[in-house]
Biopython code that builds the backbone (N, CA, C, O; Angstrom):
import numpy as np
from Bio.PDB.StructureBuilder import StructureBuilder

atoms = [
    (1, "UNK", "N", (42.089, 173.543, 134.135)),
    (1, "UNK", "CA", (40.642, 173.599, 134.310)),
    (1, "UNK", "C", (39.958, 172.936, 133.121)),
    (1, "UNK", "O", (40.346, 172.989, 131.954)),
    (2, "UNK", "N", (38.835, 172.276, 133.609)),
    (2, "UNK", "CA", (38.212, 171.364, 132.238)),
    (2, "UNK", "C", (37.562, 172.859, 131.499)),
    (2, "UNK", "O", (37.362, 173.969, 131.993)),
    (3, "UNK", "N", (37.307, 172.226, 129.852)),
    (3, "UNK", "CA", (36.724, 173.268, 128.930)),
    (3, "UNK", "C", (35.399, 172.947, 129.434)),
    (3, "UNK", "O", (34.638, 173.912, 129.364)),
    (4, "UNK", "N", (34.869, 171.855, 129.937)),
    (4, "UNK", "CA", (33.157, 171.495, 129.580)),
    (4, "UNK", "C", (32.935, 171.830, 131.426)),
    (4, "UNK", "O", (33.655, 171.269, 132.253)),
    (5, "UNK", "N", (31.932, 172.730, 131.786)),
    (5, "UNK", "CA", (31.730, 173.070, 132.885)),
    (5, "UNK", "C", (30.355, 172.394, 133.354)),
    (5, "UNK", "O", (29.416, 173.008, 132.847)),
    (6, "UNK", "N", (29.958, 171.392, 134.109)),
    (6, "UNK", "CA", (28.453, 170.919, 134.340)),
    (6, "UNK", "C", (27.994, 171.747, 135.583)),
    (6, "UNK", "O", (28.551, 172.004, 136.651)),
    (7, "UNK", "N", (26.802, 172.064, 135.070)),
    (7, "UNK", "CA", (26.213, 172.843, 135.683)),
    (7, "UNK", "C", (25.260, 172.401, 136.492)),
    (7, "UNK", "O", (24.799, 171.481, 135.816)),
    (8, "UNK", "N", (24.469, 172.434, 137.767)),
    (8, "UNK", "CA", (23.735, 171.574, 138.843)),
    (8, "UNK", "C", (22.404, 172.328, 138.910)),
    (8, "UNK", "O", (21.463, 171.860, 139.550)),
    (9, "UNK", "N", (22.331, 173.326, 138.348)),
    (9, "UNK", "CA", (20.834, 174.191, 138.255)),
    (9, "UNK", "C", (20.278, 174.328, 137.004)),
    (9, "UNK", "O", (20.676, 174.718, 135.907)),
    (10, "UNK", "N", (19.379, 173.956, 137.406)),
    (10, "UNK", "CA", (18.176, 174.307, 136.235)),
    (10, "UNK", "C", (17.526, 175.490, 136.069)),
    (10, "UNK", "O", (16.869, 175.698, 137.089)),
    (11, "UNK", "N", (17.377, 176.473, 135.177)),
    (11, "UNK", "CA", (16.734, 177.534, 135.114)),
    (11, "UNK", "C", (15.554, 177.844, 134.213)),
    (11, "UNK", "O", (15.490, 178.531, 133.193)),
    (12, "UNK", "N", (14.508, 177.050, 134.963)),
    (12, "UNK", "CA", (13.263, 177.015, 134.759)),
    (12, "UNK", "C", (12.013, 178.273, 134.865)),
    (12, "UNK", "O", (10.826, 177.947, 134.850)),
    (13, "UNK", "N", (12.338, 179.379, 134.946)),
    (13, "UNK", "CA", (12.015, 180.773, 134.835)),
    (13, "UNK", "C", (12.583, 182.194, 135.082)),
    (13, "UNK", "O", (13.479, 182.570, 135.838)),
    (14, "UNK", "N", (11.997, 182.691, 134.441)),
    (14, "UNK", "CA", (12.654, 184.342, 134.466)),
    (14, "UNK", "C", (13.154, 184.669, 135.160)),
    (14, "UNK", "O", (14.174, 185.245, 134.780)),
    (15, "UNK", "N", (12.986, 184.631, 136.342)),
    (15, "UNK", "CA", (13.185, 185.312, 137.907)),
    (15, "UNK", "C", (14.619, 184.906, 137.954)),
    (15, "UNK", "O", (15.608, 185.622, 138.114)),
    (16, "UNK", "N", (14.526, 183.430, 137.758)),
    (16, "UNK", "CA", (16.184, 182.815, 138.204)),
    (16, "UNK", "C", (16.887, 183.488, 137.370)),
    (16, "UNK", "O", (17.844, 184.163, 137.749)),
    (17, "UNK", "N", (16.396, 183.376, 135.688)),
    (17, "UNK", "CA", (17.621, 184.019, 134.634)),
    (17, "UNK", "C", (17.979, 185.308, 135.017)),
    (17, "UNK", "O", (19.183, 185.560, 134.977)),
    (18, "UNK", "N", (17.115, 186.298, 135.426)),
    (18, "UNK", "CA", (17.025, 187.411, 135.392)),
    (18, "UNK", "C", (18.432, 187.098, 136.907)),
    (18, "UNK", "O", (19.520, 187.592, 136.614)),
    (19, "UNK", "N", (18.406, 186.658, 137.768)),
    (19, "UNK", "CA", (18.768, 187.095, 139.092)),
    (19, "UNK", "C", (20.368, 186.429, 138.868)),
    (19, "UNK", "O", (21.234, 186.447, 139.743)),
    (20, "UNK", "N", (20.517, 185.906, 137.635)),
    (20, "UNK", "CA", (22.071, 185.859, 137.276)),
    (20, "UNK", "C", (22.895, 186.642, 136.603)),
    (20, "UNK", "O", (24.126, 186.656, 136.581)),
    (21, "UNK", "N", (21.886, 187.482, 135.896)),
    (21, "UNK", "CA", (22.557, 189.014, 135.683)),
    (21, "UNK", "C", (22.429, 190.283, 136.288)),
    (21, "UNK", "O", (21.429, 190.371, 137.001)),
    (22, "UNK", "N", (23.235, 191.439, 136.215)),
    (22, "UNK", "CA", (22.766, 193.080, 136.235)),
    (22, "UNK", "C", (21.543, 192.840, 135.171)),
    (22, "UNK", "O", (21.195, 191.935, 134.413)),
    (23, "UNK", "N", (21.016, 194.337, 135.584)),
    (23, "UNK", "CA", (19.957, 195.064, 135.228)),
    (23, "UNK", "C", (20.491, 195.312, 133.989)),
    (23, "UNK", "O", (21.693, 195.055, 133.920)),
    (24, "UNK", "N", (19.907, 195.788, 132.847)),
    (24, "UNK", "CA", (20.248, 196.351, 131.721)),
    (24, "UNK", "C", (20.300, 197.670, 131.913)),
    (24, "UNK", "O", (19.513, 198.295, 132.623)),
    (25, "UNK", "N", (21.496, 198.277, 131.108)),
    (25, "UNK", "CA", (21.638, 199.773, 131.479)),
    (25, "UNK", "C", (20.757, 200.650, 130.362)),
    (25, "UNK", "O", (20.584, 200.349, 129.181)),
    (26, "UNK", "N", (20.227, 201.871, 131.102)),
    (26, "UNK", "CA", (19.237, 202.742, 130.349)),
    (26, "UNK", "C", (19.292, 202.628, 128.837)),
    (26, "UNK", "O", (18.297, 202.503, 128.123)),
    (27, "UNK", "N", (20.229, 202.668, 128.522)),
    (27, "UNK", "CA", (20.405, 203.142, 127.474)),
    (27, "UNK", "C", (20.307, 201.550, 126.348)),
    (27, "UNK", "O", (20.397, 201.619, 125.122)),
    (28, "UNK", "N", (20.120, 200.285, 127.093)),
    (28, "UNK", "CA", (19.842, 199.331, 126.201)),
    (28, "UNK", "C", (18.286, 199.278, 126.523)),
    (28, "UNK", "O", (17.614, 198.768, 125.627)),
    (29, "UNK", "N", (17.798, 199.589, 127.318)),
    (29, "UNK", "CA", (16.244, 199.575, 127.536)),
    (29, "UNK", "C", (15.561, 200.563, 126.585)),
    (29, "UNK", "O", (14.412, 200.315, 126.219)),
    (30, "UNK", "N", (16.327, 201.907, 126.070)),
    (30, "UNK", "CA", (15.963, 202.777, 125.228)),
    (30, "UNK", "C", (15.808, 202.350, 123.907)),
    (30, "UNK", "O", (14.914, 202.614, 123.103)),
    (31, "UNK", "N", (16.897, 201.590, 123.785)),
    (31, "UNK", "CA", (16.624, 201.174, 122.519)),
    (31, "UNK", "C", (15.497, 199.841, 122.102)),
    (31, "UNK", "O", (15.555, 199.321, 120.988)),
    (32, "UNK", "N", (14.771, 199.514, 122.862)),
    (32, "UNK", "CA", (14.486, 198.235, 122.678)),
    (32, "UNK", "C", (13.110, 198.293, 122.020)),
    (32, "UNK", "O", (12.132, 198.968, 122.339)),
    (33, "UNK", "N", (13.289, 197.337, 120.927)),
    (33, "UNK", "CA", (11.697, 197.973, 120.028)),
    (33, "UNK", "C", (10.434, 196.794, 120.414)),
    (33, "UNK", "O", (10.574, 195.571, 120.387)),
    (34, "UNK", "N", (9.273, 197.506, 120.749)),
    (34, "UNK", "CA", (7.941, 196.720, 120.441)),
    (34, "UNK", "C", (7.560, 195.674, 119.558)),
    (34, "UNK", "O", (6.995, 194.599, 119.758)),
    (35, "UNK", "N", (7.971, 196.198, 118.595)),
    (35, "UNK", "CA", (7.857, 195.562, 117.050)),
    (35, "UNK", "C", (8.974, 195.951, 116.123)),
    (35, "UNK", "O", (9.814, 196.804, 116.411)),
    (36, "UNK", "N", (8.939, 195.294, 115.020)),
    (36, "UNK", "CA", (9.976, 195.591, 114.202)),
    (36, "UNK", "C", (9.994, 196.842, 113.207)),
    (36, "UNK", "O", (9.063, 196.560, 112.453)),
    (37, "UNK", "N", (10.468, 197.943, 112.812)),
    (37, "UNK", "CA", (10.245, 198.731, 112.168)),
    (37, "UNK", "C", (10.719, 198.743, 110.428)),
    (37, "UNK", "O", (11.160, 197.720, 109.904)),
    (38, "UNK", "N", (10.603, 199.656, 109.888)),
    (38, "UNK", "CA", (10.718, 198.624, 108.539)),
    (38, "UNK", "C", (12.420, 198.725, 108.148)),
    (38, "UNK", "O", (12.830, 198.422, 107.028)),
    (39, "UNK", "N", (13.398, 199.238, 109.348)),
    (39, "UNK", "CA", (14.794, 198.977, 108.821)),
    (39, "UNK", "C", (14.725, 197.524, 109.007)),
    (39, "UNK", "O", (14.859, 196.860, 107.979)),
    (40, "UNK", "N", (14.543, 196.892, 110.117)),
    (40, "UNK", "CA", (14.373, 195.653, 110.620)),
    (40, "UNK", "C", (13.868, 194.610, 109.810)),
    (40, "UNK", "O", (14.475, 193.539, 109.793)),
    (41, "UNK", "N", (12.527, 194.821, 108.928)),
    (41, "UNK", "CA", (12.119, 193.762, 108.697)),
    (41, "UNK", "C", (12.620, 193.587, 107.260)),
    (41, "UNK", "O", (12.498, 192.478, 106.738)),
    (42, "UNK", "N", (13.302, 194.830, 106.427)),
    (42, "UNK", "CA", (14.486, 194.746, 105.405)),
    (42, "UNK", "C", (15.512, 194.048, 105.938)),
    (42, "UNK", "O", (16.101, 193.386, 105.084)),
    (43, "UNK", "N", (15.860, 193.969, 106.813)),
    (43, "UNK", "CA", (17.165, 193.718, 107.246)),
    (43, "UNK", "C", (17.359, 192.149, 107.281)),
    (43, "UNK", "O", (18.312, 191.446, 106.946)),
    (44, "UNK", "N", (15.972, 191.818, 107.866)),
    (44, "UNK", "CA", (16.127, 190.360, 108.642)),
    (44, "UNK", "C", (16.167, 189.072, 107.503)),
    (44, "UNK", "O", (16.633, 187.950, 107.698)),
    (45, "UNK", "N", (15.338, 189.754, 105.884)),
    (45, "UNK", "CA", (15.341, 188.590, 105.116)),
    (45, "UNK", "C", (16.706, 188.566, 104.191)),
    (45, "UNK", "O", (16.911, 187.541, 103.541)),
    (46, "UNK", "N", (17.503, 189.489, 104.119)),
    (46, "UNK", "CA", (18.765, 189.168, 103.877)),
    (46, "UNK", "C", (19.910, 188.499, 104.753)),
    (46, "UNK", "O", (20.762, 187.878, 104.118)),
    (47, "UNK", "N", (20.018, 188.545, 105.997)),
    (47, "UNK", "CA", (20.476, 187.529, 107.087)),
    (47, "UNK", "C", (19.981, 186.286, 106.860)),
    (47, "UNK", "O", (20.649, 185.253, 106.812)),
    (48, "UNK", "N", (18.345, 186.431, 106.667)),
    (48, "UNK", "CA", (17.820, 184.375, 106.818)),
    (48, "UNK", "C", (18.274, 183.902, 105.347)),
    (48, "UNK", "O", (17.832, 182.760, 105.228)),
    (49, "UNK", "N", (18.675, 184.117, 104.660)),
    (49, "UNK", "CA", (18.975, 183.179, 102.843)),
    (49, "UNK", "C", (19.943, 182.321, 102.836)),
    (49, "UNK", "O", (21.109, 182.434, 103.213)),
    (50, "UNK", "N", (19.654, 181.877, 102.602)),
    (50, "UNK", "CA", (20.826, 180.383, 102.628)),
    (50, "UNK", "C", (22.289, 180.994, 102.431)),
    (50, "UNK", "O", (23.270, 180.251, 102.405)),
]
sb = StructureBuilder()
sb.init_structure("model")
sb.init_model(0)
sb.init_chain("A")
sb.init_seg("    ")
for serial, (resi, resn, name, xyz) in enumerate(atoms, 1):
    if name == "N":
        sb.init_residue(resn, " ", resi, " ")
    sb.init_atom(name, np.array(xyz, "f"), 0.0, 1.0, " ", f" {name:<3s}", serial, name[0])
structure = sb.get_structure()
């Protein structure tokens, strides 16, 4: 089987992306934040540094 797979669809909005996966299960929807809280926004400028 080739490694490089070409693909014939374009996925030009949500609906399509969404309708190539499951639903997310409860428990990743629970966690999912609005905004960032301040573990997060500690967190994120040690990841971005060169």
């Amino acid at each position: 089987m080739d490694a490089q797979v070409k693909h014939s669809t374009t996925i030009s909005d949500e609906a399509t992306l969404r309708g190539l996966y499951e639903p997310p299960m409860e428990l990743a929807v629970l966690k999912q934040l609005d905004r960032l809280d301040p573990h997060c926004r500690n967190f994120l400028p040690i990841r971005l540094l060169p």
